[in-house]
C-alpha positions in Angstrom: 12.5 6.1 4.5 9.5 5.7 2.6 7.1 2.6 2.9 4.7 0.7 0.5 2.0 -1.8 0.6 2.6 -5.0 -1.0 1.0 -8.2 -1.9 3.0 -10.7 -2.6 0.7 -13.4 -3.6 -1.5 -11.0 -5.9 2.4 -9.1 -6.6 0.3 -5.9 -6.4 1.3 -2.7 -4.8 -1.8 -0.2 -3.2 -2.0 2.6 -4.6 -4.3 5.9 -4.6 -6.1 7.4 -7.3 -4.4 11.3 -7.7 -6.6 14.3 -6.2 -8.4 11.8 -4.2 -8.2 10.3 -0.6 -10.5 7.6 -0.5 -9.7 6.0 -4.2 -7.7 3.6 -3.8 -6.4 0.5 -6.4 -4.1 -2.0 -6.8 -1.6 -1.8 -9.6 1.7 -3.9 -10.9 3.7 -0.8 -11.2 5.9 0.2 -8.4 5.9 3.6 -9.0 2.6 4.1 -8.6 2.4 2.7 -5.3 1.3 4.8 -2.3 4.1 6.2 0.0 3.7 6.4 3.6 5.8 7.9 5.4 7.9 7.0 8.6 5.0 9.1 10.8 2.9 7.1 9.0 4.0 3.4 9.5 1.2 3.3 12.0 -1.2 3.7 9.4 0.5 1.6 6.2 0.0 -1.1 9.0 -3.5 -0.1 9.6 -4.1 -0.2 5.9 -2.8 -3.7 5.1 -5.1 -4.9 8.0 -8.3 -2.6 6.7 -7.0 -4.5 3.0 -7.0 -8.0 4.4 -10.3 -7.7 6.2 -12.3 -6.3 3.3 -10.7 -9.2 1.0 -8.2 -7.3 -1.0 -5.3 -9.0 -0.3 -3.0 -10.0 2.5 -0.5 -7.1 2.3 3.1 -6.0 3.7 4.7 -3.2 4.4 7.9 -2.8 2.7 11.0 -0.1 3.6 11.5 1.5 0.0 13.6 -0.4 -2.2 14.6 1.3 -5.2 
């Protein structure tokens, strides 16, 4: 299972710029939403926190649903 990062106030997914791995935005579009992985839950939950303290958002992680 794949997980993603989502706000649900702001509906906005995190996602990563391509060829980089600190670029990160936030985007309407579910398909370009960052994937984590189920070795990475630990950090998609890391993430969300990281997103909430800098001001981003208040983000959860959600089991892919498509």
């Amino acid at each position: 299972m794949e997980y993603v990062l989502f706000d649900l106030k702001q509906n906005k997914f995190f996602a990563q710029i391509e060829d980089s791995k600190e670029g990160f935005y936030l985007t309407c579009e579910y398909e370009f939403a960052y994937r984590f992985s189920e070795e990475e839950i630990e950090l998609a939950w890391h993430m969300a926190y990281k997103c909430a303290w800098l001001g981003l958002g208040k983000f959860y992680v959600l089991g892919d649903f498509e």
